[in-house]
N, C-alpha and C positions, 0 to 999 in steps of 0.2 A: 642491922636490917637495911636491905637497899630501898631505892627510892621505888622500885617497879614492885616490890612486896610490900612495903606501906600505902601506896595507891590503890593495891587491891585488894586490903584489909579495910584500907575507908572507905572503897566501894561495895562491897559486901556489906559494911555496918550500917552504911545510907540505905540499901536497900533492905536488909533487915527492920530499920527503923520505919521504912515506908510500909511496910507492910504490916508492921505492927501496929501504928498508929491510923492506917489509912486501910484499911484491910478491902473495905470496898472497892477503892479506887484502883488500888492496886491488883483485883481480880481482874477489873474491868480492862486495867492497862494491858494485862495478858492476854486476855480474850481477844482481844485488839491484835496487837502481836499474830499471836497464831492465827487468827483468820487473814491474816498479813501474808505470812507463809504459806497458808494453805491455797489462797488468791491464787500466787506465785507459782505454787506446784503445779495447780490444774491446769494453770494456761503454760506453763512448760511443757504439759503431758500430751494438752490442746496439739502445743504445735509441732511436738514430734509424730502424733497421729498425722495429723494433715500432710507432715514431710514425707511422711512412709508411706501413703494411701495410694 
């Protein structure tokens, strides 16, 4: 097993265990995240409207 596939099997197992143990926390970290993204999209969309108008 290389080093780039045992890095991403203990990171999958870290976050598996976060979630398992921390099940709240870890919604909430999501929730976070995507309104992160979603922040991000709107004011993308913002400023291609404004570019195009």
């Amino acid at each position: 097993m290389n080093a780039k596939k045992a890095m991403i099997l203990i990171g999958v197992a870290l976050v598996l265990f976060y979630v398992i143990t921390q099940p709240t926390q870890a919604a909430e970290a999501v929730q976070g995240i995507l309104g992160w993204l979603q922040d991000g999209a709107e004011a993308i969309i913002t400023f291609m409207r404004n570019l195009f108008a």
